[in-house]
Structure formats: C-alpha cells, structure tokens
C-alpha positions in Angstrom: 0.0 0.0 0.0 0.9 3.7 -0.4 2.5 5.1 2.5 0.0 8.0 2.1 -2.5 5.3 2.8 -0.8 3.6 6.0 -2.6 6.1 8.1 -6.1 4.4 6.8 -5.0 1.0 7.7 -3.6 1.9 11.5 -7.2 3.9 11.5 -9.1 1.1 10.5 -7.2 -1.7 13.1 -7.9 1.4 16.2 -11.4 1.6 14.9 -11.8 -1.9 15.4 -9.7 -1.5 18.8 -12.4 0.9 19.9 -15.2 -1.6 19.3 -13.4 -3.9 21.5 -13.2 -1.3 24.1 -16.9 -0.7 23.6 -18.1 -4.1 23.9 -16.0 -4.2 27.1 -17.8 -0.8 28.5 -21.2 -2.3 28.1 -20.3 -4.8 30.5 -19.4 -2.4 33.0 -21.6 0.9 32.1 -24.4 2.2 34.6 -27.8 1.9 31.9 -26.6 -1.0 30.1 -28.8 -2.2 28.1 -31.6 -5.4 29.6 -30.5 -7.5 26.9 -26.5 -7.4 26.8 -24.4 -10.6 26.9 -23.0 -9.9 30.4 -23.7 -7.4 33.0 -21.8 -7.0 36.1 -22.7 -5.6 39.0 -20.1 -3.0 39.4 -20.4 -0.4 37.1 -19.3 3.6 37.0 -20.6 6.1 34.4 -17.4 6.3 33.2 -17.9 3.3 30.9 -20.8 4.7 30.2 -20.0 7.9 28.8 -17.4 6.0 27.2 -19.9 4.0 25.4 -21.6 7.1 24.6 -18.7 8.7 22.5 -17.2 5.8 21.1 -20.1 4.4 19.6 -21.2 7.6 17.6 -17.9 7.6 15.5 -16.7 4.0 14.7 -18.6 3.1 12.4 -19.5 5.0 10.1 -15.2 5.3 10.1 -15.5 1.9 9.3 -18.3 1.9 6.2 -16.4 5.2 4.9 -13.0 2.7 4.3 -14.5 0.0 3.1 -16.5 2.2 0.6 -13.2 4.5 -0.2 -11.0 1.4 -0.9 -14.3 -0.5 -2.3 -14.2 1.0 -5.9 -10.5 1.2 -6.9 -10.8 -3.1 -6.2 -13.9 -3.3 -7.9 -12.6 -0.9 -10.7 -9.2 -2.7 -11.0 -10.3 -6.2 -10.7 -13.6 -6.3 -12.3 -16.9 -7.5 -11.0 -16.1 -11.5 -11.3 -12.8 -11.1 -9.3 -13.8 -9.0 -6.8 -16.8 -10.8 -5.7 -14.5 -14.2 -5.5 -12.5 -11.7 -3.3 -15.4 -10.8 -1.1 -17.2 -14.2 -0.9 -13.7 -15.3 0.6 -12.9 -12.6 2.8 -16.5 -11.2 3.8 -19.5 -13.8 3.1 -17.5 -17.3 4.5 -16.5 -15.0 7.8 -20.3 -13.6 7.6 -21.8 -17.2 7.7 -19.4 -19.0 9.6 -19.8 -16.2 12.5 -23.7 -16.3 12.2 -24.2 -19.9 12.6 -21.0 -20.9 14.4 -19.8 -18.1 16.8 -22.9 -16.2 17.1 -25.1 -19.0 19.3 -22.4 -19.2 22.2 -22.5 -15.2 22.1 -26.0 -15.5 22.5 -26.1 -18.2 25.0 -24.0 -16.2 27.5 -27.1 -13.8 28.0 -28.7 -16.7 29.7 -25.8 -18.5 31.0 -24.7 -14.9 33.0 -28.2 -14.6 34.6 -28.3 -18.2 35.6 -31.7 -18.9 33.0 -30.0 -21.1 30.3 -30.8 -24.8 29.1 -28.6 -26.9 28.0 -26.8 -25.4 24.9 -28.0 -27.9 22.9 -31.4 -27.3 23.2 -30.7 -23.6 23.1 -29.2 -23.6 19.7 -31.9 -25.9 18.3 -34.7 -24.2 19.5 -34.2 -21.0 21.6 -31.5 -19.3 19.2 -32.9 -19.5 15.9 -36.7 -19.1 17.4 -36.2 -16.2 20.3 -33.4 -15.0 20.7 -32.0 -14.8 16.9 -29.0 -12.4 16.5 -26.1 -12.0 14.1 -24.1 -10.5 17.2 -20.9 -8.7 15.8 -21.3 -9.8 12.4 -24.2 -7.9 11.6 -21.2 -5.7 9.9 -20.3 -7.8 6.9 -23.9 -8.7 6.5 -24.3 -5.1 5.8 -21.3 -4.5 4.1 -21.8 -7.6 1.6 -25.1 -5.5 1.1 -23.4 -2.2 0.3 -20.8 -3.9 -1.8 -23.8 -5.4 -4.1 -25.4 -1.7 -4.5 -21.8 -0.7 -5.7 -21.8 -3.4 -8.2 -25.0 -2.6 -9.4 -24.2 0.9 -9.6 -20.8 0.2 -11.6 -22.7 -2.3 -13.9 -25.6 -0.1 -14.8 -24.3 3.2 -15.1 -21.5 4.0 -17.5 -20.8 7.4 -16.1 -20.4 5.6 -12.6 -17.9 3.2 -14.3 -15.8 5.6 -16.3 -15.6 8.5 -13.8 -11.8 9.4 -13.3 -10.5 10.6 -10.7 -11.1 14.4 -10.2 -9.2 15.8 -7.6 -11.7 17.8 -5.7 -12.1 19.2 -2.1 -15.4 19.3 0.0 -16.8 22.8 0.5 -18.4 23.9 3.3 -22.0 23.5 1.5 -21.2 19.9 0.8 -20.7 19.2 4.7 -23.8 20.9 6.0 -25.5 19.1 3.6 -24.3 15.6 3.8 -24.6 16.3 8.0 -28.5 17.6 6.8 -29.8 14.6 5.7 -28.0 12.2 7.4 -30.0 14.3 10.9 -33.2 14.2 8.6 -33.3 10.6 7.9 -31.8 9.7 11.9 -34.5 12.3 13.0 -37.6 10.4 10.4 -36.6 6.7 11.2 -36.6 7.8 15.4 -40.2 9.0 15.1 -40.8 5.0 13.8 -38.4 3.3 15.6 -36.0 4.0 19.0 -32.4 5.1 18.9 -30.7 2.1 20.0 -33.6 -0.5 18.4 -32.2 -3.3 16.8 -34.0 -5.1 14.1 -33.4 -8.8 14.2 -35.9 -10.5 12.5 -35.1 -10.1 9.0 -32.2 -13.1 9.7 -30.4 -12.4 6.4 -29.6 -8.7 7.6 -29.2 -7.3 11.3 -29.3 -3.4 11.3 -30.5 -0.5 13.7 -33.2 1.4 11.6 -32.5 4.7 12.6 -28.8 4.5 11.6 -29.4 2.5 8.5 -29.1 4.9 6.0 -25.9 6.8 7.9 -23.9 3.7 7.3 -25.1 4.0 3.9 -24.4 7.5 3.2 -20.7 6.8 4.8 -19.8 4.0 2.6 -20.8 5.5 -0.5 -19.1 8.8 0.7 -16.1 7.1 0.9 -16.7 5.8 -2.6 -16.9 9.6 -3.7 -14.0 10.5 -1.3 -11.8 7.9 -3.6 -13.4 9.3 -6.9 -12.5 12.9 -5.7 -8.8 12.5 -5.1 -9.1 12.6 -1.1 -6.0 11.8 0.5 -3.9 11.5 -2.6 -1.6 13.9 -3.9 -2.5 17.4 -3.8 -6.0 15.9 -2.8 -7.8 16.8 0.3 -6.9 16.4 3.5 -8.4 17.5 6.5 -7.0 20.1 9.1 -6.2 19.0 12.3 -7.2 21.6 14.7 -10.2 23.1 13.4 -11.6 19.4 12.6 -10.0 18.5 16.4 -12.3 21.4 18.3 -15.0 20.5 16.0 -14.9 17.0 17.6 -14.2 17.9 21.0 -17.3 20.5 21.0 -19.9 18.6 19.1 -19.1 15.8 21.8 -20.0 17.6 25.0 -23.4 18.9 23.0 -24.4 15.6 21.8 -23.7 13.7 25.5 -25.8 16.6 26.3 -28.8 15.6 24.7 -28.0 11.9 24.5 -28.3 11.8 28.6 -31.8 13.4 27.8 -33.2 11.0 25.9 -34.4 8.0 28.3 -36.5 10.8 30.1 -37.5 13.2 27.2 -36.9 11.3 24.2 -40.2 11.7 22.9 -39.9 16.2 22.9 -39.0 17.3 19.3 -36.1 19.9 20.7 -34.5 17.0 22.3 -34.8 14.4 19.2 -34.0 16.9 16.7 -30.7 18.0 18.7 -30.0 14.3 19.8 -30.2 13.7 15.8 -28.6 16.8 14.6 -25.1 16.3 17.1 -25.0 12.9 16.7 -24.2 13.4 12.8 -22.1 16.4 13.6 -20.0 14.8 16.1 -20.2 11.7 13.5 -18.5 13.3 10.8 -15.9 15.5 12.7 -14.6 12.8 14.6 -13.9 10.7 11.4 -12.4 14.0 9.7 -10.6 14.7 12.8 -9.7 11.3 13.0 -7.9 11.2 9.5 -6.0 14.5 10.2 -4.4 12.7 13.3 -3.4 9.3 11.9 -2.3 11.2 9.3 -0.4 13.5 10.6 1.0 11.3 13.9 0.2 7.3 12.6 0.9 6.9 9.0 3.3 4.7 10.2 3.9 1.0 8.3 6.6 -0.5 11.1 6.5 -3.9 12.1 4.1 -3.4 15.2 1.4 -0.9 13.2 1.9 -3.3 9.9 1.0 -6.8 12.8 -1.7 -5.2 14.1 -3.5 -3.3 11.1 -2.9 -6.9 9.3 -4.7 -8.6 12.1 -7.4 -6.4 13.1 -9.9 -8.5 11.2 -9.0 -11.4 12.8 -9.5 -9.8 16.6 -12.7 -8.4 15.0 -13.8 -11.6 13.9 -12.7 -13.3 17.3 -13.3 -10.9 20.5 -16.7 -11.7 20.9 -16.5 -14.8 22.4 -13.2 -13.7 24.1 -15.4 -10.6 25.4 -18.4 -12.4 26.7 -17.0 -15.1 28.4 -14.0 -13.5 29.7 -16.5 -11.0 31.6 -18.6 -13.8 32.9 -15.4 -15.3 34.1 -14.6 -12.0 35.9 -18.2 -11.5 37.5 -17.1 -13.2 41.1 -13.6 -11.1 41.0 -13.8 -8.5 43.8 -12.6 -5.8 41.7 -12.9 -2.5 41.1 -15.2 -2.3 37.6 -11.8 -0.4 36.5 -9.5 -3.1 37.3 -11.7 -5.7 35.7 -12.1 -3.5 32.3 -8.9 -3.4 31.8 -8.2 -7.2 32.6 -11.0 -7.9 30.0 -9.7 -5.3 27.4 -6.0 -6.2 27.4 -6.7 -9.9 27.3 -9.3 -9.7 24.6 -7.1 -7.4 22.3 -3.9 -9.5 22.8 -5.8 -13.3 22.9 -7.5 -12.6 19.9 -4.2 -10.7 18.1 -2.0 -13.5 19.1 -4.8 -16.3 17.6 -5.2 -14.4 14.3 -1.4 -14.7 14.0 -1.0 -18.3 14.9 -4.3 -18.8 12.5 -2.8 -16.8 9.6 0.1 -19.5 9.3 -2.7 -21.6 7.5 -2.4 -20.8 4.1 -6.2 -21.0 3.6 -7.1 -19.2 6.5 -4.5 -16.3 6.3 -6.6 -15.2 2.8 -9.2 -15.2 4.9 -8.3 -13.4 7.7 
C-alpha cells in the first residue's frame, strides 16, 4: 500500500480496537442495556459515557474505508474477481460467524443470569426461534449489502464506471449538507423506531433502523472520497485543529442531549438535537480522526503493519473472548476499572496472538 494510505489501515485496526473497548464498556456501564451478553454488577458512568462517545464515530469510520478502498478493487479487478475476493474474505466470515460463533454469544445472555438450558437445546430451539442475532457480524452482512449496491451501480451506469479521478475538495455547503440529511433521515426513522432499536428479524440482515441509512451514506461517501482525489496527492486532506475542536465540542453537546433522551426522548427539541449532534459529532470525529493518523500514525513498522494486518481477525474473534472472559470475571472483587482493563488487554492480545497463529494456515491467512 501507499504510505500516504498507511494512516487508513492503522485507523481502521484502532477503529476496530475501539469496538473492542466498547463491547468491554457495556459490561461495566451504569444503563446497560436489559439484553446485553454480560452485566456486572459493578459499574461507574465512566464506561458509560465511554460507550456514549465511542459508539457515535466507529462506524461510520469503518463503512467510509470500506466504501473508499471499495471502488478502486472493484474498478481494478472487475466484478467476477472481486466478488470471489469478497465471498472469501467477507460472506464465508459472515456465515461461519452467524451460525458458528454467534449461538455461544447469544447463550451467555442466559448462562450470566443463571436462566440457560442446556446449549444444545438452546441452539436448536431458543436461538434461531427467540433469541435470533447476528451479534458482531451484523457488519459484513451489511457491508456484503453495500458492496452489491456498488456493483450494481458500476454495472448499470457508465458514467459511474468511467468517472476518473477528479481531484476535488469538499466545501463547506457539501458538509452541511451531507450532516442535513444524514439528521433528517436519523431524526424520520426515530419517530418509527428508537435510537438504540435493533432489528433482528429479518435473519439475512441485522441493522438498527434509525442508523441505517448513515452507514449508507458513509460507505458511498467514501466511494466519492476515492473518486475525488481525497487523501492522494495534492488531494484533500483535513486540518487538524479546526476538525479536532469540531470533535471535542460537538461531543460535550451531543452527551448533552443523549443523557436526555431516556427521560424526554419523545420532545421534538430534544430528538431533533440528539439527531442533529450525533451526525455532527459523527462526521468531525472521522475528519478529525484522518488528520491525526495522518499526521502522527501513518506509520507501516512492524508493530502498526502486525496489528493493522490482524485487526480483522480480533474483530472476527473478540466476541467470544469478550463475553466469556467478563462472565469469568463477575465473582472477581474488583474495582469495575481493574476488571475492564483485565478484560480489554486480554481480549485485544488473545485474539491478536490467535489471528497470527491462524494466519500461518495458508487457507485461512486469505481469509483473515
């Protein structure tokens, strides 16, 4: 890869780090939600407001790589190839996590709480009946998705197909805009549906409604980023400071009105600012985000270049690791502090160290 494109990878493998860290501060975050895998009984609203924050910004950073790096493959490879290239890499992960790894995720939300069957029956019955979930790979289902809109799109429109690339910066009328509908559509779907509402019972696709069309609108922006000339030379780039205090503010408004919502979520002021931040706080973060790496971690040595190349594997992996590694810590008298960061370290460097030893397969490292 480009070294002006190392700061994307180290991005994406912290991204992925932060959903690790999320999934760790559910289990110890005051309000966590009724239904999530393991909840233990000490908690602080520090985990909490860390939930809050982190879960604004990581994915759409996510859906805007995989869209920006989406086309050139597609473009370069053609349709045939890159689909072999996805069916290995995206939909064989995607069904072996649904049916494999997923029903011992879900299991653990009875298992912690001292309700479960035997996990036989569970999996026969109770899973794909009840308590039906993708659990963390709800992401490729939607990215396999979002990969077959951009096919279509390349196949039916010539102008799509034959675009070059035109270097081009965003203007300030192209950010308020994109920021606009992304509120108006969060803001439509929240009258329908709540924030944090997750639609299961499709099966093929897991998504939360209300942010449905953000991840959409991120992964096709990063398609237009890459057609645009973003990040490549004399492209666009974002400034660090102003795109920094853009973050930093838009964060303390949104927790503002994101604390409001369990007791006024149904006042239009207070959906219509929870909406409007969110997206704001959305979209500087990730511009923020790409001035820093860019600026501090657009680095390819040996540790950045191990652990971008096996962040996909500890995505793939820290579920489990997660889950049952806090339900192993719930009788530790600890601090929620000392446990989170047990849980955290452990997860990150169990799953990096198995994604290494698993990447010595041949088969599996073009997976993986």
């Amino acid at each position: 890869m480009l070294k002006r494109f190392h700061f994307l990878d180290n991005l994406r493998g912290v991204a992925i780090l932060m959903v690790v860290a999320l999934h760790v501060f559910l289990c110890y975050m005051v309000y966590a939600p009724e239904w999530w895998f393991v909840i233990d009984p000490k908690q602080s609203m520090f985990f909490t407001y860390g939930v809050v924050l982190i879960d604004v910004p990581v994915m759409p950073i996510m859906f805007f790589i995989a869209g920006y790096f989406a086309f050139t493959s597609l473009d370069k490879h053609g349709v045939r190839q890159f689909w072999v290239a996805k069916f290995r890499r995206i939909v064989v992960p995607w069904i072996f996590g649904v049916v494999v790894l997923s029903p011992p995720a879900m299991y653990m939300i009875l298992l912690s709480r001292d309700t479960a069957p035997d996990f036989w029956t569970f999996f026969t019955d109770v899973f794909w009946s009840k308590m039906f979930s993708q659990s963390v790979f709800w992401f490729l289902g939607l990215l396999v998705l979002f990969y077959a809109l951009l096919t279509l799109c390349y196949e039916v429109s010539d102008r799509f197909r034959t675009l070059d690339l035109d270097i081009k910066k965003p203007g300030i009328l192209f950010t308020v805009f994109f920021i606009a509908v992304n509120s108006g559509c969060f803001l439509l779907l929240n009258y329908y549906y709540p924030v944090d509402f997750w639609k299961t019972d499709l099966y093929l696709i897991m998504l939360q409604p209300v942010r449905f069309f953000l991840y959409v609108f991120y992964f096709f922006l990063g398609v237009l980023a890459w057609k645009r000339g973003w990040f490549q030379e004399n492209g666009y780039m974002p400034k660090l400071i102003p795109w920094l205090l853009a973050s930093v503010i838009s964060a303390f408004i949104y927790v503002h009105y994101k604390m409001q919502m369990p007791m006024r979520g149904t006042e239009f002021l207070i959906k219509s600012g929870n909406a409007l931040w969110f997206n704001v706080f959305a979209y500087s973060t990730m511009m923020a985000c790409f001035a820093v790496f860019y600026s501090f971690f657009n680095s390819a040595n040996r540790i950045w270049r191990s652990f971008s190349d096996s962040s996909y594997g500890i995505y793939l992996l820290h579920s489990l690791v997660v889950y049952y590694g806090a339900y192993f810590l719930l009788n530790l008298d600890a601090s929620p502090y000392v446990k989170a960061e047990i849980l955290l370290t452990s997860s990150v460097l169990v799953c990096w160290v198995l994604t290494l030893l698993l990447k010595r397969n041949n088969v599996l490292a073009r997976i993986i």
